[in-house]
C-alpha positions in Angstrom: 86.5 169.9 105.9 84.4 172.5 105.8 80.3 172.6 107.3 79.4 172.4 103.4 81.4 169.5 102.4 79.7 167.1 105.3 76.3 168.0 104.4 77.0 166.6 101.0 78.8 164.0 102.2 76.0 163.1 104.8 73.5 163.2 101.5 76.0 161.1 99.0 75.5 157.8 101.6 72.2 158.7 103.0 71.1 155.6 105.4 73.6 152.5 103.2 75.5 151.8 105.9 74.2 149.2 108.0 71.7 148.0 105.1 72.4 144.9 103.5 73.3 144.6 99.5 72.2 141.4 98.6 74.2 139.5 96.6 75.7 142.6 95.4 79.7 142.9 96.8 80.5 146.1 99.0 83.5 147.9 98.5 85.6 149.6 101.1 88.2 152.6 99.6 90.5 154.5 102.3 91.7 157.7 101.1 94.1 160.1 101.3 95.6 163.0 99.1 94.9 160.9 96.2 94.0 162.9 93.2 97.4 161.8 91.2 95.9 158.2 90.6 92.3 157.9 91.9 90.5 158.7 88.7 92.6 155.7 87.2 91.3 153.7 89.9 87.7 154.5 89.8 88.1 154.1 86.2 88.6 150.2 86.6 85.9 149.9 88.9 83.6 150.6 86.5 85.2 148.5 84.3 84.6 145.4 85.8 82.7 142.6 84.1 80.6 142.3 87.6 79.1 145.5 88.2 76.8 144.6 91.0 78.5 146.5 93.8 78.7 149.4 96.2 81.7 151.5 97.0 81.9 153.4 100.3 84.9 155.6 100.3 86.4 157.4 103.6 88.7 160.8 103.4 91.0 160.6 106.0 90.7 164.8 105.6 92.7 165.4 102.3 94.2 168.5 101.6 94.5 168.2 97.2 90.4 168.6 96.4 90.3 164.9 96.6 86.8 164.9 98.5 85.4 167.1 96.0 86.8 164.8 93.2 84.4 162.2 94.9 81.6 164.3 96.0 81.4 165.0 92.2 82.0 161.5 91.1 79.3 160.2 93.4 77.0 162.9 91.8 77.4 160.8 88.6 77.5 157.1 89.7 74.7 156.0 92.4 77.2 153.0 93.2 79.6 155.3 94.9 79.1 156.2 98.3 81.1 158.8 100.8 81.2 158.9 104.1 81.9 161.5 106.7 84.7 161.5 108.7 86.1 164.1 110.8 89.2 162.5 112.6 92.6 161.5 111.2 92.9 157.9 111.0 95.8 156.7 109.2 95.8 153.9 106.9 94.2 150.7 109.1 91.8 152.7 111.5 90.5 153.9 108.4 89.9 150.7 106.9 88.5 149.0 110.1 86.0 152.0 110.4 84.7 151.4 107.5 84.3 147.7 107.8 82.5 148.6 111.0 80.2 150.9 109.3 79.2 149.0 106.7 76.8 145.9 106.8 77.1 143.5 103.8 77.2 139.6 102.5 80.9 140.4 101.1 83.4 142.9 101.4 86.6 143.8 99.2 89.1 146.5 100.2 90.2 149.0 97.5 93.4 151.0 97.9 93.0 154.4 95.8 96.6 154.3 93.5 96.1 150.6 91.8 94.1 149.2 88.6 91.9 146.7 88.8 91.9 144.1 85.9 88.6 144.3 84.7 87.6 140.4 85.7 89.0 140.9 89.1 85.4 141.3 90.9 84.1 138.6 89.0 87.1 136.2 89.1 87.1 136.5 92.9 83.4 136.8 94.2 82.9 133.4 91.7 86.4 131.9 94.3 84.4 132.9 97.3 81.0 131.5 96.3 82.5 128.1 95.9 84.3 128.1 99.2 80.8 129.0 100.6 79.4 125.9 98.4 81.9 123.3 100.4 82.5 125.5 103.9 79.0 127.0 104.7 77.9 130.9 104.6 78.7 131.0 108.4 82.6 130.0 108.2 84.9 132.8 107.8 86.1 133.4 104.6 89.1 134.8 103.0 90.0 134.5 98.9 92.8 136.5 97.6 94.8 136.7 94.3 98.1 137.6 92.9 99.2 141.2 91.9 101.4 142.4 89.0 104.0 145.0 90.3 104.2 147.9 88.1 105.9 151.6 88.7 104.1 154.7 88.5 103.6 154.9 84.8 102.2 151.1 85.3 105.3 149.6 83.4 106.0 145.8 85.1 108.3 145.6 87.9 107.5 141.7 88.8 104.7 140.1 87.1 103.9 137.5 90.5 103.8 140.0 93.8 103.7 136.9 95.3 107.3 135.4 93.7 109.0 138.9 94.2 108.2 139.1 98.1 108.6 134.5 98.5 104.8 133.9 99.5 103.7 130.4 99.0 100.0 130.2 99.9 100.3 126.6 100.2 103.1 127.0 102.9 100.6 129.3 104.7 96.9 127.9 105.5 97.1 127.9 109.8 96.9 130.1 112.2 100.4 128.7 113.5 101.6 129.0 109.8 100.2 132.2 108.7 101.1 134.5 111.8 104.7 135.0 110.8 103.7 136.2 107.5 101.7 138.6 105.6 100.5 136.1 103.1 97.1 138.1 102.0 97.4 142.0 100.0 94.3 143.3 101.7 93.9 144.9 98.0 93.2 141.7 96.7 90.6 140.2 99.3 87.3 138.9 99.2 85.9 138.3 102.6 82.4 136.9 103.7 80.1 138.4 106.6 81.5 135.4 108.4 85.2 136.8 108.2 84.0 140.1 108.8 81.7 139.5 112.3 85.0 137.6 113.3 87.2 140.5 112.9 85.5 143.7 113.2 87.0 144.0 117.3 90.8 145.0 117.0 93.7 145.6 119.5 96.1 148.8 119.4 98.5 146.3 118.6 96.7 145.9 115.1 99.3 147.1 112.3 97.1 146.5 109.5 93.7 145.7 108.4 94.3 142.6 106.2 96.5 140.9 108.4 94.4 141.3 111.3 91.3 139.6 109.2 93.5 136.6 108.4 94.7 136.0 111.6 90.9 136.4 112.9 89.5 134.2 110.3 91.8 131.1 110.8 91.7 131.2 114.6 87.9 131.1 114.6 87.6 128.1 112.2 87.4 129.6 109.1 89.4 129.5 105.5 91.6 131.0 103.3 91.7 130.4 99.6 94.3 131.4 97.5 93.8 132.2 93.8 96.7 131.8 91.6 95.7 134.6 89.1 97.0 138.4 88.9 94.0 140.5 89.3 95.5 143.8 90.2 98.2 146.0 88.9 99.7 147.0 92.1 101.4 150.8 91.6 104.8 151.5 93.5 105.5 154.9 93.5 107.1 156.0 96.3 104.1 157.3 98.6 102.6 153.8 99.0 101.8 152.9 103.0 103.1 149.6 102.6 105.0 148.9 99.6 106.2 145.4 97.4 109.8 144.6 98.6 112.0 142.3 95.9 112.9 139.7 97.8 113.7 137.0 94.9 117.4 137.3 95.3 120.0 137.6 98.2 117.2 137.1 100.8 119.4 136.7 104.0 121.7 139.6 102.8 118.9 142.0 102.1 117.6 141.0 105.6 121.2 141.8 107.1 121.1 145.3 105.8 118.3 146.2 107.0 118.3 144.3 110.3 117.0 147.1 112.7 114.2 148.1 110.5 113.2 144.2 110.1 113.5 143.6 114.0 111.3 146.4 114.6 109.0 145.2 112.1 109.0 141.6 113.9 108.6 142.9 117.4 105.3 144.8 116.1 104.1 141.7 114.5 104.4 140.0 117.2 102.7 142.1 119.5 99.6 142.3 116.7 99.9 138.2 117.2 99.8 138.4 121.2 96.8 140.6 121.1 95.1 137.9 119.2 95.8 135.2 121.9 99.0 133.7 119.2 101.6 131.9 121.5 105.0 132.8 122.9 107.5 134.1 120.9 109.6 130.7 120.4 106.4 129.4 118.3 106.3 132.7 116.7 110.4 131.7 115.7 109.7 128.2 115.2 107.4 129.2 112.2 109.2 131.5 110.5 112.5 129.2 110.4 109.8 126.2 109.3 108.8 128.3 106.3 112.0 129.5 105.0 113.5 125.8 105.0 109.8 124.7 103.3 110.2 127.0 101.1 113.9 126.8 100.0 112.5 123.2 99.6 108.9 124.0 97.4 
């Protein structure tokens, strides 16, 4: 990134961070190399039928004129903020850096290759409002939706993310529950100051971002809600950090296949889970066995 570029970046976002927008929702994008699909994406944004919001995009130093794609974009739309960054973070760092940078009421993450339906924003700040009406502005709080899984050219894969990959929010709503699965999309979050304060310190055990705001928000009290709506189309294409996996048939033999590459994935799981003060690993067991028999059963 060149002298020129951070100037302008350091003039799209001026003094935001670490100001409060009341009321109004903030935004988080991590980016990378995403010219194929981000104008798709912004395109939804300001589509949404709540338009009270902020988004603060980080470059994690692309390489296919993706920063000045935003620089001009944020030239154009006072909403849309960039923010420097000189490091390469990868995926979760650069998530977590952002969260750190900016101060807000609530907070929705925004990967750069999906749509959002245009109610989504509305739909899910009106969930989080009304957890905040029975649990109090200072519990954590975590709502998320459904997704629709769609290829590149957005024709339907699965129409429940949540059927396709055997997530039963109402399996999941403990810590003890919760930590042997990734029951939240972080695409699909809404997440209070509250959740926010609770998570914003992270282990280099962390694997993602959404996870790790889960698992901080139910240890310290707080709440997950679960809305039974698709609010996203959620693009597979090949390039995706973490992608949807079809796990609605021939679970147990799809797991045998590809046993080392789900023990690996286990073992880093459960080291994310230590770091956050989970258990030993025969609770971690105990759980996972608990929610496939529940949820043969559901």
């Amino acid at each position: 990134m060149t002298k020129t570029t951070d100037t302008n970046i350091e003039k799209t976002h001026s003094a935001a961070p670490g100001t409060t927008h009341e009321d109004g929702i903030s935004i988080l994008m991590a980016v990378y190399n995403g010219m194929k699909f981000l104008p798709e994406q912004l395109a939804s944004l300001k589509a949404q039928t709540h338009a009270n919001w902020i988004l603060y995009i980080q470059d994690d130093l692309s390489t296919d004129g993706t920063t000045e794609y935003l620089l001009a974009e944020a030239a154009k739309d006072a909403r849309i903020k960039l923010l420097p960054n000189r490091t390469k973070l990868g995926a979760m760092k650069n998530f977590m850096t952002l969260l750190a940078q900016v101060d807000a009421r609530y907070y929705m993450f925004c990967d750069q290759d999906d749509i959002w339906l245009p109610e989504k924003i509305e739909k899910s700040f009106a969930c989080i409002k009304q957890a905040e009406a029975e649990f109090g502005t200072d519990t954590p709080l975590v709502a998320h939706t459904d997704l629709s899984v769609v290829d590149a050219d957005l024709q339907t894969i699965a129409p429940s993310f949540w059927e396709m990959s055997r997530i039963a929010p109402s399996l999941l709503t403990t810590f003890d529950e919760q930590a042997g699965h990734n029951l939240v999309t972080g695409c699909t979050m809404i997440f209070n100051k509250a959740a926010r304060d609770v998570s914003a310190e992270y282990s280099d055990k962390t694997l993602m971002h959404d996870a790790w705001i889960l698992l901080c928000t139910l240890k310290n009290g707080g709440h997950v809600i679960a809305l039974p709506e698709t609010t996203i189309l959620y693009r597979q294409h090949g390039k995706n950090t973490l992608g949807a996996h079809d796990l609605r048939s021939n679970y147990f033999m799809k797991r045998l296949l590809s046993l080392k590459s789900v023990l690996k994935e286990n073992i880093s799981n459960y080291k994310m889970l230590k770091s956050a003060g989970y258990g030993n690993i025969f609770k971690y067991i105990y759980y996972k066995l608990k929610y496939y028999v529940l949820y043969k059963k559901d």
